[in-house]
C-alpha positions in Angstrom: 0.0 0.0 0.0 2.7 2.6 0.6 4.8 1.7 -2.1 1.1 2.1 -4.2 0.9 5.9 -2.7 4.7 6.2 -3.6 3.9 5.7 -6.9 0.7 7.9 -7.5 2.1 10.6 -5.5 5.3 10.7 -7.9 3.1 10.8 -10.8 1.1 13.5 -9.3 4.0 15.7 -9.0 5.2 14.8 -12.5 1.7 15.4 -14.5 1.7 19.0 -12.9 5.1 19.8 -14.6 4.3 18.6 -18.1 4.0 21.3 -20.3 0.9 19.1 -22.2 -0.7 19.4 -19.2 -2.9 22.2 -19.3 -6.4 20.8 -17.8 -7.7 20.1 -14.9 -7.7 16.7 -15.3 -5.1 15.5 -13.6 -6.4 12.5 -11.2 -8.6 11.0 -13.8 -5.1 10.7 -15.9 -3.3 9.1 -12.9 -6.3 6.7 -12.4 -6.1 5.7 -15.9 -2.6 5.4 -16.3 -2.2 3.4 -13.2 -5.2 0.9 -14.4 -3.3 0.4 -17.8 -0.1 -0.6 -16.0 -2.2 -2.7 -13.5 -3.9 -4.1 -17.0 -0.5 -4.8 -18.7 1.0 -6.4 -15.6 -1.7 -8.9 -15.1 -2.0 -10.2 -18.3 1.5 -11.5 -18.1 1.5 -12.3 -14.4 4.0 -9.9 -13.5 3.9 -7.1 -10.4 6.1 -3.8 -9.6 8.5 -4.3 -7.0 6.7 -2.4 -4.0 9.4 -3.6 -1.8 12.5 -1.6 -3.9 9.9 1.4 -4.3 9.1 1.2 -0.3 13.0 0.8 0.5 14.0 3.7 -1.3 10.7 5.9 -0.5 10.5 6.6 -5.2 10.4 5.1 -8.2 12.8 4.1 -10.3 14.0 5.8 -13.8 12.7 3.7 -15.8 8.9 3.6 -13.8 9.1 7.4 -14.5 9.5 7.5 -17.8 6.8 4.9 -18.6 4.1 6.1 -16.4 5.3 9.8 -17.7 4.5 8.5 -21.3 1.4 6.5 -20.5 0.2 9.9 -19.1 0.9 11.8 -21.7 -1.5 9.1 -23.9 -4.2 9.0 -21.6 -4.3 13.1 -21.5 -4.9 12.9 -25.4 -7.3 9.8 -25.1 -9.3 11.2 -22.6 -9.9 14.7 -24.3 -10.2 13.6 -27.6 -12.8 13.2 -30.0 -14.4 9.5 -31.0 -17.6 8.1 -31.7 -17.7 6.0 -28.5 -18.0 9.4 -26.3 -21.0 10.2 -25.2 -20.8 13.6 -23.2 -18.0 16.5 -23.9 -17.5 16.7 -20.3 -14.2 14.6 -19.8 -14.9 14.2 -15.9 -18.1 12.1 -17.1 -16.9 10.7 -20.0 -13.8 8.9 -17.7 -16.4 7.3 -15.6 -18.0 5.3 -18.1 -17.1 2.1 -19.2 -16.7 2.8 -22.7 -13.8 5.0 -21.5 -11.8 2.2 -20.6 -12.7 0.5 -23.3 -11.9 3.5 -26.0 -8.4 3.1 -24.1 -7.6 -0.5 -24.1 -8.1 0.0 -28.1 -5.6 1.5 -28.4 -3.4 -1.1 -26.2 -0.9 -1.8 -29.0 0.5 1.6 -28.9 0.2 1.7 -25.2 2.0 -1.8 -24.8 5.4 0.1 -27.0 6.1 2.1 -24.0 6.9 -1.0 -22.1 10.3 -1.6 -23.1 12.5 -4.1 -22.6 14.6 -1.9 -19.7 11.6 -1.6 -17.6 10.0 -4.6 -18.1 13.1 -6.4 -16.8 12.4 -4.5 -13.2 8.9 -5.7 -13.0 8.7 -9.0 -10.8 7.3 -12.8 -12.0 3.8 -13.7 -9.4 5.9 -16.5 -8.5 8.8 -14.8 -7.4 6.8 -12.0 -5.6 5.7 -14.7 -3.2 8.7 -15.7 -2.6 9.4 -12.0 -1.7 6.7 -11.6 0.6 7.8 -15.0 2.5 11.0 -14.0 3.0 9.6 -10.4 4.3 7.4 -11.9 6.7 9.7 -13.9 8.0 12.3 -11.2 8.8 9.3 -9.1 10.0 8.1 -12.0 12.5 12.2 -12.6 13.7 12.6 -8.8 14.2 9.7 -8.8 16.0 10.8 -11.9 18.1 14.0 -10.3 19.1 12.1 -6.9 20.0 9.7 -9.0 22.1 12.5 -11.2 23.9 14.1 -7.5 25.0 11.4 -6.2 26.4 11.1 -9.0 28.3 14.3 -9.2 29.4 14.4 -5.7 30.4 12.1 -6.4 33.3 13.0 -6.4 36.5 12.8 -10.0 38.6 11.4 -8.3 41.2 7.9 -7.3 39.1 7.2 -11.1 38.2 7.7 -11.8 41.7 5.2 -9.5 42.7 3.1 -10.4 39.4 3.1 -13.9 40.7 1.4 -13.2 43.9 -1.1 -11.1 42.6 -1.9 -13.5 40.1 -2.3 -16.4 43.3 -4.5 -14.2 45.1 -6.8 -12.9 42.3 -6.6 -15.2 39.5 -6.8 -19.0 38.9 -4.1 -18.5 36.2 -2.3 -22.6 34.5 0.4 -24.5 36.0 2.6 -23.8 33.0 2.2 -19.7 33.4 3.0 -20.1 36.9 6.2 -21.8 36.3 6.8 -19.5 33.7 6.7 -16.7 36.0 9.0 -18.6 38.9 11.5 -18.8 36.0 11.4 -15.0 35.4 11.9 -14.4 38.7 15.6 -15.8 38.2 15.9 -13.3 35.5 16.5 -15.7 33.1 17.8 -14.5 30.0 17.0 -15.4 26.5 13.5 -16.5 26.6 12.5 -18.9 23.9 9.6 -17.8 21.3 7.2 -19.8 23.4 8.5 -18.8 26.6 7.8 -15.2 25.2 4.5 -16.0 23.8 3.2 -17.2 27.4 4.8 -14.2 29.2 3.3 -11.5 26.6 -0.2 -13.4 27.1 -0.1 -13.2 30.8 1.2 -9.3 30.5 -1.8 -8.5 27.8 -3.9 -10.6 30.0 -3.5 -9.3 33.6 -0.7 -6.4 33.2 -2.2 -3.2 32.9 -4.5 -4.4 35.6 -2.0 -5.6 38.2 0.1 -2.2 37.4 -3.0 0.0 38.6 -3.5 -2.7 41.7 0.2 -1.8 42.9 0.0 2.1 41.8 -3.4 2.1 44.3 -1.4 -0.2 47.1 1.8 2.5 46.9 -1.1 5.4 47.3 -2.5 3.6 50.0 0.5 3.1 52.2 2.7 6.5 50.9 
């Protein structure tokens, strides 16, 4: 999605400075250049590389220049004059489906803009998944790591006191409870499980035993 919004806020800024550009047209010409490229990718099963574009917050040379010409056509398709429009108003006209349909006719001048150069940075489906799996999995080990810190961080003393809250006001598993006895030796390098259970019993009980002891410390301060 951000790499998307990348992309069409590029071509926003690009449109504006484009001396054919003299309407007011401007978002119907992204919508349609951006459905084109959307068209030509999935009929052969390719897709932009949204990672590259997020990782580098633009998009590349060659993107520009394509989605620069393919603007440039859909400016002069959408104002023009043919026997398939129906209304002179080009707002309306772009709405209807015989719009899209005046466009993809003209699909074999549209398709010379994809050259070879920027066709070789789009990505095969296949591949993409294979991209996203390997994401994921980086995303779900960072966030391993970042929750086996945070955890660590604690002090011994809090799962102590955590412990006997839990006795006295909750009938909490056998396997949590010895959990929490093995926090309280500040064990370090808690395995993804041994996280899992200790993140449950903080989401579970923790905001609740932290206003139980800030009431306790009013009480007796």
């Amino acid at each position: 999605m951000i790499g998307r919004v990348i992309i069409w806020k590029s071509l926003e800024k690009l449109v504006q400075k484009q001396d054919w550009y003299t309407n007011g047209y401007r978002a119907n010409i992204i919508i349609y250049t951006l459905a084109y490229v959307s068209h030509f990718l999935k009929k052969r099963k390719l897709e932009l590389d949204y990672l590259k574009i997020w990782s580098v917050q633009d998009i590349s040379d060659e993107l520009e220049e394509l989605v620069l010409n393919l603007s440039k056509e859909m400016n002069s398709l959408l104002i023009d004059d043919n026997p398939s429009k129906t209304t002179s108003n080009v707002s309306e006209w772009a709405k209807k489906d015989a719009c899209w349909g005046h466009i993809l006719g003209h699909a074999n001048g549209l398709d010379a803009y994809f050259t070879d150069s920027i066709v070789n940075t789009f990505l095969p489906l296949d591949k993409v998944k294979d991209i996203e799996e390997l994401a994921a999995s980086k995303e779900k080990r960072n966030n391993d790591l970042a929750s086996r810190d945070k955890l660590n961080s604690i002090d011994k003393n809090y799962w102590f006191m955590l412990l006997d809250y839990l006795n006295e006001f909750h009938d909490i598993s056998y396997t949590q409870k010895g959990l929490l006895k093995t926090a309280q030796r500040q064990t370090r390098d808690f395995s993804t499980k041994q996280c899992h259970v200790l993140n449950e019993i903080l989401e579970n009980y923790g905001d609740e035993f932290d206003k139980y002891s800030s009431s306790r410390s009013l009480l007796y301060s």
